[in-house]
N, CA, C and O atoms as a Tinker XYZ file with bonds, in Angstrom:
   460  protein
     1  N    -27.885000   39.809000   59.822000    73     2
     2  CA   -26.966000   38.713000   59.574000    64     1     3
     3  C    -27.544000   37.409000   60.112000    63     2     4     5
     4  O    -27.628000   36.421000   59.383000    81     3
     5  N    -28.054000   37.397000   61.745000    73     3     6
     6  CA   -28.645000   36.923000   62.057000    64     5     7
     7  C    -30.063000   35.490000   61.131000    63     6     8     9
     8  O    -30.278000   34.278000   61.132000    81     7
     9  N    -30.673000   36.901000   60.442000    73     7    10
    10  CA   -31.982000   36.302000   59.724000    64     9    11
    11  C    -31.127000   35.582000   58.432000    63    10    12    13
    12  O    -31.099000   34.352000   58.429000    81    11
    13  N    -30.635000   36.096000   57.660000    73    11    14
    14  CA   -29.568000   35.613000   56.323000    64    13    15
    15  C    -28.834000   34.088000   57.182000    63    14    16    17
    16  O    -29.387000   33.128000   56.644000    81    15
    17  N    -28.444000   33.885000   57.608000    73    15    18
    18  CA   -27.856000   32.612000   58.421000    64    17    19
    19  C    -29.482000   31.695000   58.350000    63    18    20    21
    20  O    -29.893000   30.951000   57.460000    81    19
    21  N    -29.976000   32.001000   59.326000    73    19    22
    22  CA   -31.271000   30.921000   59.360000    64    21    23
    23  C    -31.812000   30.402000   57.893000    63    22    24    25
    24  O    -31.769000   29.241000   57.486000    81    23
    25  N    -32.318000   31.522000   57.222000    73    23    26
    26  CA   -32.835000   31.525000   55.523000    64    25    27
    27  C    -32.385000   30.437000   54.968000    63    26    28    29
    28  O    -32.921000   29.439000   54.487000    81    27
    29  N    -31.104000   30.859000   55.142000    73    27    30
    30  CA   -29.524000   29.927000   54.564000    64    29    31
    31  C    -29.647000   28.360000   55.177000    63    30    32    33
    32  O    -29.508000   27.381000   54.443000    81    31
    33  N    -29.842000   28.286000   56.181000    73    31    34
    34  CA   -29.761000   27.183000   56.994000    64    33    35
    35  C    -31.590000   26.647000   56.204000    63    34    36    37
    36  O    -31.846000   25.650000   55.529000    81    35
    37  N    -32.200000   27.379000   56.498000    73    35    38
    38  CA   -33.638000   26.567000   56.352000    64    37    39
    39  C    -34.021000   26.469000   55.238000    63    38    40    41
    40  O    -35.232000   26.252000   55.194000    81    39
    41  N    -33.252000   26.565000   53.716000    73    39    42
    42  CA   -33.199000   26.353000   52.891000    64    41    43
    43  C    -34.215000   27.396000   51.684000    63    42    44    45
    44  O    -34.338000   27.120000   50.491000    81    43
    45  N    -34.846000   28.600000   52.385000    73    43    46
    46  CA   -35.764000   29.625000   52.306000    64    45    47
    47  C    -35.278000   29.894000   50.679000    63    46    48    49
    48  O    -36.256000   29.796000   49.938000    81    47
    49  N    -33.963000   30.220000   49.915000    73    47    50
    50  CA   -34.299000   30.112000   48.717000    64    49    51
    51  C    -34.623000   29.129000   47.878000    63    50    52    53
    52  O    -34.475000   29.368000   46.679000    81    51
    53  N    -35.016000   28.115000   48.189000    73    51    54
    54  CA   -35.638000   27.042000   47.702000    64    53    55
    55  C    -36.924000   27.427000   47.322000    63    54    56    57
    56  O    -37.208000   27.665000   46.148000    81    55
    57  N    -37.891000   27.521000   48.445000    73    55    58
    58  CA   -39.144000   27.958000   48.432000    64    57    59
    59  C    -39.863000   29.002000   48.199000    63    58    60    61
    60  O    -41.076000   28.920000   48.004000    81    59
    61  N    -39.194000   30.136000   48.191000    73    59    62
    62  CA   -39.241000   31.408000   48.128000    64    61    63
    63  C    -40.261000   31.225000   46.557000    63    62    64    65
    64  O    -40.363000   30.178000   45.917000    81    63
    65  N    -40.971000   32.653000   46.191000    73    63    66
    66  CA   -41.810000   33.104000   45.118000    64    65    67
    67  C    -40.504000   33.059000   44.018000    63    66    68    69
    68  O    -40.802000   32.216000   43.173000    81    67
    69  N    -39.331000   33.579000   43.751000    73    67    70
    70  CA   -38.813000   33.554000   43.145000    64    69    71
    71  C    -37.649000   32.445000   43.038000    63    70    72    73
    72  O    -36.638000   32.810000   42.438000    81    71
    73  N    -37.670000   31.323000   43.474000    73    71    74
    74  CA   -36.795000   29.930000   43.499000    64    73    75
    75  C    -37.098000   29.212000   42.104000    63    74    76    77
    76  O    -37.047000   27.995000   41.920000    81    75
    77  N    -37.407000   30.138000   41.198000    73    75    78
    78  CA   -37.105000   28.559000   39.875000    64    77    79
    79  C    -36.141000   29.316000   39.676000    63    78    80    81
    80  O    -35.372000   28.497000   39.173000    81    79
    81  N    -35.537000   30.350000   39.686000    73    79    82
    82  CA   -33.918000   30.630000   39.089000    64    81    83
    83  C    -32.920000   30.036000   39.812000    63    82    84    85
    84  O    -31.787000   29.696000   39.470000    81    83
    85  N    -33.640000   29.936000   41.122000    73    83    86
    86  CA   -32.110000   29.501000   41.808000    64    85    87
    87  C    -32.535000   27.498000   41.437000    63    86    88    89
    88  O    -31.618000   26.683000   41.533000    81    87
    89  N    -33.611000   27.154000   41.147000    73    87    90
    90  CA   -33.456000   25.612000   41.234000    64    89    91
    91  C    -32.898000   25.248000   39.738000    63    90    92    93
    92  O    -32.153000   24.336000   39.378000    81    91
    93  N    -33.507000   26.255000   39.030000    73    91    94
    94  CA   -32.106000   26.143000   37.279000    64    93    95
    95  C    -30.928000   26.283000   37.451000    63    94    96    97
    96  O    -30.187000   25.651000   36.698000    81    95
    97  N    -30.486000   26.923000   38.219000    73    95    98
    98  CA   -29.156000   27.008000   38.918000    64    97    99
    99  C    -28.567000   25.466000   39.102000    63    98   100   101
   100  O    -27.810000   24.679000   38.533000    81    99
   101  N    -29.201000   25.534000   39.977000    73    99   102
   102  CA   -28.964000   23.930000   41.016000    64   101   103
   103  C    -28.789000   22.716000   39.989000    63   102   104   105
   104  O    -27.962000   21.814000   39.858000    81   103
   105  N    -30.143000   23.176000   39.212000    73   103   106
   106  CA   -30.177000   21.639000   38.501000    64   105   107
   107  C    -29.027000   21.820000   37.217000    63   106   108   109
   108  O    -28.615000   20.680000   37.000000    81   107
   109  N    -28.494000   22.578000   36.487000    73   107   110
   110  CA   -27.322000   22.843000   35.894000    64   109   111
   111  C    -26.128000   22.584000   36.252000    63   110   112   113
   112  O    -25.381000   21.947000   35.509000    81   111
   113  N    -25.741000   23.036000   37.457000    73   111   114
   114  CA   -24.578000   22.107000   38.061000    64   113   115
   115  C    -24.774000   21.292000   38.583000    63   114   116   117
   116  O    -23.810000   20.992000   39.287000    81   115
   117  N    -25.991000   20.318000   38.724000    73   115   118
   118  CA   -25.619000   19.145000   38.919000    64   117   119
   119  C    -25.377000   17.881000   37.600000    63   118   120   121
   120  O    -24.667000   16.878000   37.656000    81   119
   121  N    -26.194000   18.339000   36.527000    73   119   122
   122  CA   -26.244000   18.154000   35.014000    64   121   123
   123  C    -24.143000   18.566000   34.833000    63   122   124   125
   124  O    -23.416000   17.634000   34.490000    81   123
   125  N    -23.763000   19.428000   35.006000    73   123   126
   126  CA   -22.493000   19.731000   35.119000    64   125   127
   127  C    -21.665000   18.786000   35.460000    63   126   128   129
   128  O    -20.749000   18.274000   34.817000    81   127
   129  N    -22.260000   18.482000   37.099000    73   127   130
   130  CA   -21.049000   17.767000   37.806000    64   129   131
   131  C    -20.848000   16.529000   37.197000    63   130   132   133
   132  O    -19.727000   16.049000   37.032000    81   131
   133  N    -22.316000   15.773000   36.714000    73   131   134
   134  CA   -22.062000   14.292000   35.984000    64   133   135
   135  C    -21.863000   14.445000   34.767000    63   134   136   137
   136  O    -22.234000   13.524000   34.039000    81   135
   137  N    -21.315000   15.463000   34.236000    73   135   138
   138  CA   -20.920000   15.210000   32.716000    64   137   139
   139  C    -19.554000   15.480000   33.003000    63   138   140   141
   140  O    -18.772000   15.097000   32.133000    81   139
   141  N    -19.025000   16.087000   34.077000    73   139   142
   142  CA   -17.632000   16.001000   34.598000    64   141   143
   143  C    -17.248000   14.477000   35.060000    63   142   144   145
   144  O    -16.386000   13.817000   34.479000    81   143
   145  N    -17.972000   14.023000   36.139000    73   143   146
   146  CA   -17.788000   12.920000   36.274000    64   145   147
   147  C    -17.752000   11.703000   35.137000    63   146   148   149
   148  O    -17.139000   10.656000   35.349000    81   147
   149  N    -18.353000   11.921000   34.123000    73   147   150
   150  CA   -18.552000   10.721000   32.804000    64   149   151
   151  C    -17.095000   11.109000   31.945000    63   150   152   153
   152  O    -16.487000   10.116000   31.548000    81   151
   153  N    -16.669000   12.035000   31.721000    73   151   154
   154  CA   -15.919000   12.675000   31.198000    64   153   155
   155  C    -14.285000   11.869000   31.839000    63   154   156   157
   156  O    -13.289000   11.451000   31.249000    81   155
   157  N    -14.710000   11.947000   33.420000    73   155   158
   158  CA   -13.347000   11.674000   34.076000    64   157   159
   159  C    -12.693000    9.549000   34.004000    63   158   160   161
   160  O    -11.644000    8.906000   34.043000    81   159
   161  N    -13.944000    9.355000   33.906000    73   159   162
   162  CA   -14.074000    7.816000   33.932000    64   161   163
   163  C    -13.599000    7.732000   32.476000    63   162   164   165
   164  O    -12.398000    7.594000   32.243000    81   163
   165  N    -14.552000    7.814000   31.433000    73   163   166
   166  CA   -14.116000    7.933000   30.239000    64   165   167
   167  C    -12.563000    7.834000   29.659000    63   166   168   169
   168  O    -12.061000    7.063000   28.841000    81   167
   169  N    -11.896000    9.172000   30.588000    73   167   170
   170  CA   -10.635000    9.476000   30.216000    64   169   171
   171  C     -9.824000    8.184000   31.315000    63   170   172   173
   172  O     -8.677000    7.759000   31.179000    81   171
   173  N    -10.456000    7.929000   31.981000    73   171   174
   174  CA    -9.436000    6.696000   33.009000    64   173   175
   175  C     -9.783000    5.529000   31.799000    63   174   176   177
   176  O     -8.854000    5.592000   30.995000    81   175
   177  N    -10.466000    4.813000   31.504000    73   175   178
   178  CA   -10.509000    3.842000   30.639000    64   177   179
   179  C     -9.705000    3.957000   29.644000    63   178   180   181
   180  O     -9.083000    2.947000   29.311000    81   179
   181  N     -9.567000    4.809000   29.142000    73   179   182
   182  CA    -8.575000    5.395000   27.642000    64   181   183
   183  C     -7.102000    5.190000   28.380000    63   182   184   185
   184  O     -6.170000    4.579000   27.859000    81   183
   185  N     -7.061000    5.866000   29.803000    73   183   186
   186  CA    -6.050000    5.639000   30.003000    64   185   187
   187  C     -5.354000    4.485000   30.448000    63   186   188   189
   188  O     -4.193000    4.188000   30.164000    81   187
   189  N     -6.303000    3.732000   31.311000    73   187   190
   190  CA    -5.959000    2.280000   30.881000    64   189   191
   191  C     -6.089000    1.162000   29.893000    63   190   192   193
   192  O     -5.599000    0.040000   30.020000    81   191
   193  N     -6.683000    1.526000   29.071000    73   191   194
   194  CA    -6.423000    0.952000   27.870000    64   193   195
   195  C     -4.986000    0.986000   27.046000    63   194   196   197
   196  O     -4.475000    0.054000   26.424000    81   195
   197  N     -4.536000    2.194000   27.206000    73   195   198
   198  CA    -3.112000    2.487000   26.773000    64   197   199
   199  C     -2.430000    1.692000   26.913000    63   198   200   201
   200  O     -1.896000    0.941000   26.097000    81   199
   201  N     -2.347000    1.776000   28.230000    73   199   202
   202  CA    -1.263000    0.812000   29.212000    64   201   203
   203  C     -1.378000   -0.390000   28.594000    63   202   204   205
   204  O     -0.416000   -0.638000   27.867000    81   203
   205  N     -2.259000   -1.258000   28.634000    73   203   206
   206  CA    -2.743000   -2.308000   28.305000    64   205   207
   207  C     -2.405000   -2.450000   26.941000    63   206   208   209
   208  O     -1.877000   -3.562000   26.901000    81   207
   209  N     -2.395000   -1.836000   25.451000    73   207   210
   210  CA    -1.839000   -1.840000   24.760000    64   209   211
   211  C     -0.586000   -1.828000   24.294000    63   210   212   213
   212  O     -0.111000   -2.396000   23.311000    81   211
   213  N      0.083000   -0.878000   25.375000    73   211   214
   214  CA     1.804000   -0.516000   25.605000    64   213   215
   215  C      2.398000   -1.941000   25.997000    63   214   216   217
   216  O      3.348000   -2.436000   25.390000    81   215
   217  N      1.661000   -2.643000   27.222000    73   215   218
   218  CA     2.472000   -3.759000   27.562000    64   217   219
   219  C      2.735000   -4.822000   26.145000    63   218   220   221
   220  O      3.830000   -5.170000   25.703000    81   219
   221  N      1.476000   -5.164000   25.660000    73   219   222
   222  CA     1.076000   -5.832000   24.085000    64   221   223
   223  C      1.950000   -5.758000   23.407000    63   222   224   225
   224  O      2.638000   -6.701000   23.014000    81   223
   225  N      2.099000   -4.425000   23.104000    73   223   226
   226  CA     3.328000   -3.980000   22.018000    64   225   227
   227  C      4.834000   -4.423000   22.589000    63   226   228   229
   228  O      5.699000   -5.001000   21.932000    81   227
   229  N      4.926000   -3.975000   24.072000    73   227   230
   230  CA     6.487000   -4.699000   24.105000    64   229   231
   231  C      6.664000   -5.860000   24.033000    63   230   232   233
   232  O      7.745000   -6.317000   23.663000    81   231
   233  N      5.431000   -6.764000   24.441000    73   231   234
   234  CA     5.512000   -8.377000   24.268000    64   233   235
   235  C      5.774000   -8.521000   22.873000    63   234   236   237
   236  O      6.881000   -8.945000   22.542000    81   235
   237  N      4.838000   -8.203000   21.912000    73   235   238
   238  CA     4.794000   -8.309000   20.448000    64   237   239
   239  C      6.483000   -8.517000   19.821000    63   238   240   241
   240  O      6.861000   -9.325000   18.973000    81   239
   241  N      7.123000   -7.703000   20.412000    73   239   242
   242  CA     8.347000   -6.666000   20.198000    64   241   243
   243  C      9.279000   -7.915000   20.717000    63   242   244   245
   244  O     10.015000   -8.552000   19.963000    81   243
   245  N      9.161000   -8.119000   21.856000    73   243   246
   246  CA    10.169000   -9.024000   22.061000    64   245   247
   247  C     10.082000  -10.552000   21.589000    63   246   248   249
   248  O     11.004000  -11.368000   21.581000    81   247
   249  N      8.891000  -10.722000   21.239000    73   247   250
   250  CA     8.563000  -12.103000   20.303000    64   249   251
   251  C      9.007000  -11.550000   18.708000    63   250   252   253
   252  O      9.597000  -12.172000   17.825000    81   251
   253  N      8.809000  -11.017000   18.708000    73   251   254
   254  CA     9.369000  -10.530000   16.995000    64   253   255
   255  C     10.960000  -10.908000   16.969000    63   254   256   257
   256  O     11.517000  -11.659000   16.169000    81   255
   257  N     11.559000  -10.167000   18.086000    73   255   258
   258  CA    13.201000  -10.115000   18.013000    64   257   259
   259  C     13.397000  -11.382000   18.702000    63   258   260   261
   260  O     14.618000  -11.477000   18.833000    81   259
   261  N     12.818000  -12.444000   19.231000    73   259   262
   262  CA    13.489000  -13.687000   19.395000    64   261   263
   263  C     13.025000  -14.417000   18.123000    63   262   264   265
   264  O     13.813000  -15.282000   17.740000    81   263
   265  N     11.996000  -14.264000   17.444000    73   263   266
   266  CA    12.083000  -14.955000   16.007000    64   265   267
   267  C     12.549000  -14.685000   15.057000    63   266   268   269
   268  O     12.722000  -15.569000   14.218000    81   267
   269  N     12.986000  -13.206000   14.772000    73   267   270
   270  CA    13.924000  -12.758000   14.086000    64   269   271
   271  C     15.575000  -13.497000   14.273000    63   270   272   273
   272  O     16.105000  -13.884000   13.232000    81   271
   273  N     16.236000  -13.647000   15.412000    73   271   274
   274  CA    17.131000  -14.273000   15.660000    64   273   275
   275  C     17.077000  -15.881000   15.752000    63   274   276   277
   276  O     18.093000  -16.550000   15.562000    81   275
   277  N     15.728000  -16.507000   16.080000    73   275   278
   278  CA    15.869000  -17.958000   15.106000    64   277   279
   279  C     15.843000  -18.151000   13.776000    63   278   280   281
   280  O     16.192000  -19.205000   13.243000    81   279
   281  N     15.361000  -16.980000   13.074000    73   279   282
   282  CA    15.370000  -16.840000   11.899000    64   281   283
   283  C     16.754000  -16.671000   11.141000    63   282   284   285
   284  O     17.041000  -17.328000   10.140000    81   283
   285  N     17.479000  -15.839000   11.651000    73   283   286
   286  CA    18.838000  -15.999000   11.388000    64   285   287
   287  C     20.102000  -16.847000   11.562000    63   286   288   289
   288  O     21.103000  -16.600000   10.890000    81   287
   289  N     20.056000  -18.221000   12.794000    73   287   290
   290  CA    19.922000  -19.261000   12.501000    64   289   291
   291  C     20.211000  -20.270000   11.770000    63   290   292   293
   292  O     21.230000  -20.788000   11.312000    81   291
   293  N     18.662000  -20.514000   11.746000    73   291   294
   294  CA    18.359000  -21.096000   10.606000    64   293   295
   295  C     18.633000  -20.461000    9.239000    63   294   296   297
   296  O     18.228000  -21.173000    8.320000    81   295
   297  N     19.144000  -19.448000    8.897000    73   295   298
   298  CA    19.363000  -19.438000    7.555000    64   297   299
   299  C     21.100000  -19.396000    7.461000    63   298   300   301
   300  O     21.665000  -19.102000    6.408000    81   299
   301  N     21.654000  -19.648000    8.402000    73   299   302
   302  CA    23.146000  -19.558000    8.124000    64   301   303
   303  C     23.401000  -20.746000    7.304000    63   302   304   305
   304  O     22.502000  -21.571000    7.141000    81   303
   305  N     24.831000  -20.932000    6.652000    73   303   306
   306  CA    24.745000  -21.654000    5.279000    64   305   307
   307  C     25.071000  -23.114000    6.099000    63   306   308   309
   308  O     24.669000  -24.198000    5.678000    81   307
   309  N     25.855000  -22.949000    7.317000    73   307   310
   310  CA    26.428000  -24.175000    8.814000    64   309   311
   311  C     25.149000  -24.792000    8.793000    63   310   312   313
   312  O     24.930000  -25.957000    8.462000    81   311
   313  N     24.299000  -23.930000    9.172000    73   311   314
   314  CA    23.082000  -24.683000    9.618000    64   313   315
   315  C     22.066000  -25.871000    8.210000    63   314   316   317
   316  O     21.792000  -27.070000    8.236000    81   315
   317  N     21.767000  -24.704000    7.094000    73   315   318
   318  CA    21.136000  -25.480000    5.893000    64   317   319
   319  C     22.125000  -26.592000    5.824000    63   318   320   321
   320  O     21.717000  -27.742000    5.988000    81   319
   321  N     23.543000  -26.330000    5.570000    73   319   322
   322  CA    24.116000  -27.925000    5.289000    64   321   323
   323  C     24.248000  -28.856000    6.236000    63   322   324   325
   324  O     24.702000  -29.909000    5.788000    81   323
   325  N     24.051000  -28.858000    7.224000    73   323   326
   326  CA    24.507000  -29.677000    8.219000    64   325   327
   327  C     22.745000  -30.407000    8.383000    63   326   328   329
   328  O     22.459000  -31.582000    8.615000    81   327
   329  N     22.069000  -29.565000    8.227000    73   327   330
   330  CA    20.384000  -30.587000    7.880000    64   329   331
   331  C     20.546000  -31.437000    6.544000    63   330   332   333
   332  O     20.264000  -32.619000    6.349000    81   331
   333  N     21.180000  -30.317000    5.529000    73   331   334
   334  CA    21.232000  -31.282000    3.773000    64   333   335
   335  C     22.331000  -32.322000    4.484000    63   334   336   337
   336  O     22.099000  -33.329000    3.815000    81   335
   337  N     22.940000  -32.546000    5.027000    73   335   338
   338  CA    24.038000  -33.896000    5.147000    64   337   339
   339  C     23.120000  -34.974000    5.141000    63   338   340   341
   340  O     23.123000  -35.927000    4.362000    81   339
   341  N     22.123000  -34.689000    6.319000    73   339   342
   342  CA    21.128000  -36.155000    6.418000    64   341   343
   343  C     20.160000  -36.880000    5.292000    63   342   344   345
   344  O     19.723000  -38.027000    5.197000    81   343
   345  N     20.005000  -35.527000    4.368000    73   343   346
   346  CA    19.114000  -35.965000    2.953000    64   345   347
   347  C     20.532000  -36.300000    2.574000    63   346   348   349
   348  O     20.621000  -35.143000    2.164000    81   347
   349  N     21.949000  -36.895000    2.279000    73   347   350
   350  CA    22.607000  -37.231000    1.731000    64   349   351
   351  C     22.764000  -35.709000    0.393000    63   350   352   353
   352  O     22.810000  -36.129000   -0.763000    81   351
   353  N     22.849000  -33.894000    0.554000    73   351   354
   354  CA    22.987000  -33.488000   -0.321000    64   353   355
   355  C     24.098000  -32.914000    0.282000    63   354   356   357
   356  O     24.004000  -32.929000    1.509000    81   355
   357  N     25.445000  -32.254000   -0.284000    73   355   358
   358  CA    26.691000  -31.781000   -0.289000    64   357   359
   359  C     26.527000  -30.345000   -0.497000    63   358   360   361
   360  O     25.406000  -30.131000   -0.959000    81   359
   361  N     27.280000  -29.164000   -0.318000    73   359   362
   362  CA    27.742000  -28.232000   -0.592000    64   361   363
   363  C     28.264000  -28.179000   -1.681000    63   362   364   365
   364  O     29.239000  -28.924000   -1.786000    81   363
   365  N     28.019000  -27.601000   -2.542000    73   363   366
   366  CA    29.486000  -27.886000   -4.005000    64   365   367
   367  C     30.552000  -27.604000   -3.752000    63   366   368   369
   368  O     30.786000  -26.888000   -2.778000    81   367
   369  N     31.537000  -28.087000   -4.559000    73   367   370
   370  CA    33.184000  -27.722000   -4.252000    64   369   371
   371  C     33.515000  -26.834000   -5.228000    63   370   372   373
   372  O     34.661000  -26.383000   -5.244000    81   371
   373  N     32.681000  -26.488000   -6.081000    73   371   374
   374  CA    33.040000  -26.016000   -7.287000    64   373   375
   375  C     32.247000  -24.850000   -7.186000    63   374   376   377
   376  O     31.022000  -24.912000   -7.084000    81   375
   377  N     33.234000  -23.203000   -7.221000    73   375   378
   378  CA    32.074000  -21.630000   -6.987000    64   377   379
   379  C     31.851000  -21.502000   -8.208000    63   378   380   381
   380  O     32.438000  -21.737000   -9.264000    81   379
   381  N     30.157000  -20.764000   -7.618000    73   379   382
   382  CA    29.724000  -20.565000   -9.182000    64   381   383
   383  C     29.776000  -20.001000  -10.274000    63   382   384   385
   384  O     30.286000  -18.892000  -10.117000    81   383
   385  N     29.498000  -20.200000  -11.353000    73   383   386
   386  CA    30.104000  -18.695000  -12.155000    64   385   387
   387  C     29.031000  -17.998000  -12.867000    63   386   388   389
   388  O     27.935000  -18.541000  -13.009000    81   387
   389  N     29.239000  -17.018000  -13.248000    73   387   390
   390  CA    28.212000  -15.543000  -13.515000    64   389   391
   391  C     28.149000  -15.879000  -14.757000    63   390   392   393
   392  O     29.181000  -16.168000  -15.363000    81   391
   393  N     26.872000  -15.903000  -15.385000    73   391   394
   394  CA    26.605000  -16.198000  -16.644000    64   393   395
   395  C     25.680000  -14.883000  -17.246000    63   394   396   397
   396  O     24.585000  -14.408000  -16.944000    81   395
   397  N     26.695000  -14.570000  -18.229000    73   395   398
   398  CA    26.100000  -13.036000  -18.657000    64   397   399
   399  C     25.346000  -13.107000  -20.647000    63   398   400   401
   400  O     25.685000  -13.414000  -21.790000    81   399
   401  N     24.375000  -12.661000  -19.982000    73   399   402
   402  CA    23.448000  -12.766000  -21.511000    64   401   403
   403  C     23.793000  -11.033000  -22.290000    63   402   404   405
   404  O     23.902000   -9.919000  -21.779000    81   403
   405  N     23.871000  -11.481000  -23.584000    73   403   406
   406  CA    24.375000   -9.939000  -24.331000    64   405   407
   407  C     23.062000   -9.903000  -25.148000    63   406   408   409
   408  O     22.499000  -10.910000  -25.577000    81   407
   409  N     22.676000   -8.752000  -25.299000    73   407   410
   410  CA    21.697000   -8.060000  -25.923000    64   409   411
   411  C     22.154000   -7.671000  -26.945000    63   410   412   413
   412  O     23.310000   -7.248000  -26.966000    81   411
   413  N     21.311000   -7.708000  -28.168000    73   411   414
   414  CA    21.555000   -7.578000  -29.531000    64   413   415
   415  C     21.540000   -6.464000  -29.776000    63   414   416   417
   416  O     20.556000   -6.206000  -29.084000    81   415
   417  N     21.890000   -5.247000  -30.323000    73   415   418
   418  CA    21.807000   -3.976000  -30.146000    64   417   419
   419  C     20.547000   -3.614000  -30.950000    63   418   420   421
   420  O     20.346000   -4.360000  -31.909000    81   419
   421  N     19.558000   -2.515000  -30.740000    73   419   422
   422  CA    18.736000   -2.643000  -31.476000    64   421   423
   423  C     18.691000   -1.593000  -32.898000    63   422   424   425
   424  O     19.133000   -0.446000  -32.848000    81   423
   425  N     18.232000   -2.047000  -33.843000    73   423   426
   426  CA    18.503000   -1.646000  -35.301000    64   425   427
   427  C     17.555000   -0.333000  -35.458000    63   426   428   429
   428  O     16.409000   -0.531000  -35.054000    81   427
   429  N     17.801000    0.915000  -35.945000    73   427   430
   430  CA    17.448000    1.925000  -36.283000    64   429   431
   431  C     15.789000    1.514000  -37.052000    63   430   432   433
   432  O     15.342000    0.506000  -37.599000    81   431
   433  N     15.251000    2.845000  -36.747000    73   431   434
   434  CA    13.928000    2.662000  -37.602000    64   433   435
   435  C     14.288000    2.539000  -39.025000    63   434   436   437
   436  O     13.775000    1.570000  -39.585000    81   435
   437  N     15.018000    3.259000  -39.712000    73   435   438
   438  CA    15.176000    2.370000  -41.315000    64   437   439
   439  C     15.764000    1.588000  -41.657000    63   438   440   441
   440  O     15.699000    1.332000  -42.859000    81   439
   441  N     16.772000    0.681000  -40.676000    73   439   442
   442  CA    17.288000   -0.578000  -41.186000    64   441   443
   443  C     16.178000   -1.633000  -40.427000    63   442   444   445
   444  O     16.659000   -2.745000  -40.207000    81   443
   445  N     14.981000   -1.472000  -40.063000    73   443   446
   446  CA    14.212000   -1.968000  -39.890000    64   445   447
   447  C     13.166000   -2.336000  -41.189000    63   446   448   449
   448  O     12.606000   -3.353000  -41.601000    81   447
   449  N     13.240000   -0.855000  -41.598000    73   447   450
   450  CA    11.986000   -1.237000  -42.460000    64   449   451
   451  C     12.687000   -1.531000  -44.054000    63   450   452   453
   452  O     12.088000   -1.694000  -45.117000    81   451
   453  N     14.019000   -1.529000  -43.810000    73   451   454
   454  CA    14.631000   -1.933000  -45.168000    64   453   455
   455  C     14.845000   -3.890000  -45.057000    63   454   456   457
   456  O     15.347000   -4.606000  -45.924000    81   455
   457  N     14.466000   -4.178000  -44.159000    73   455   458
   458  CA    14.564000   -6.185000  -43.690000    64   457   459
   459  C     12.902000   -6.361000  -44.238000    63   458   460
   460  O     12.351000   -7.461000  -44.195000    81   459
C-alpha cells in the first residue's frame, strides 16, 4: 500500500514503459473538459441573449399599445371634426343614404344567340 501511495504521489504512471494509455487517457479528458466548458459558455450567451430579446419584445409591446391607443384617438369622429372646424369643413346634417345598383339579370345561352 505503502509503495502504490508513493507511485501515485510521484507520478510513476506517467513514465512507466506502458504510460501512452494512461497519457490518451489524460489527454481525452482534458479535450473533454474544454468542449464541456465551450459548450457551457455557449449555452450562457444564448441564455442571455434571450433575456435581452424578452426585455425588446415587452418594450416593442408596450410602444405598440400606446400607439395603438393614440391611434384610436385620433380616429374618433370628436376628434377629425373638431381639426375639420379650423379648415372651415362641417359635419353634414344630412345622414347618408345607401345607394343600391340592380343587376340586369343575365339572358340564357339562346336568347343570346337569338339578339
Amino acid at each position: 500500500m505503502k509503495k502504490g501511495v508513493y507511485s501515485l504521489l510521484k507520478a510513476k504512471f506517467l513514465i512507466d514503459d506502458d504510460s501512452m494509455k494512461n497519457w490518451r487517457f489524460i489527454v481525452f479528458i482534458i479535450i473533454l473538459a474544454i468542449f464541456m466548458i465551450a459548450n457551457t459558455q455557449r449555452f450562457e450567451q444564448k441564455v442571455f441573449k434571450i433575456a435581452a430579446l424578452t426585455s425588446e419584445v415587452k418594450e416593442l409591446r408596450s410602444e405598440f399599445v400606446d400607439r395603438r391607443s393614440q391611434l384610436m384617438k385620433l380616429r374618433m369622429e370628436s376628434t377629425v371634426s373638431a381639426k375639420m372646424v379650423a379648415k372651415e369643413i362641417f359635419p353634414s346634417t344630412v345622414p347618408p343614404v345607401k345607394i343600391k345598383v340592380k343587376k340586369e339579370a343575365e339572358k340564357g345561352f339562346l336568347k343570346k344567340l337569338w339578339q
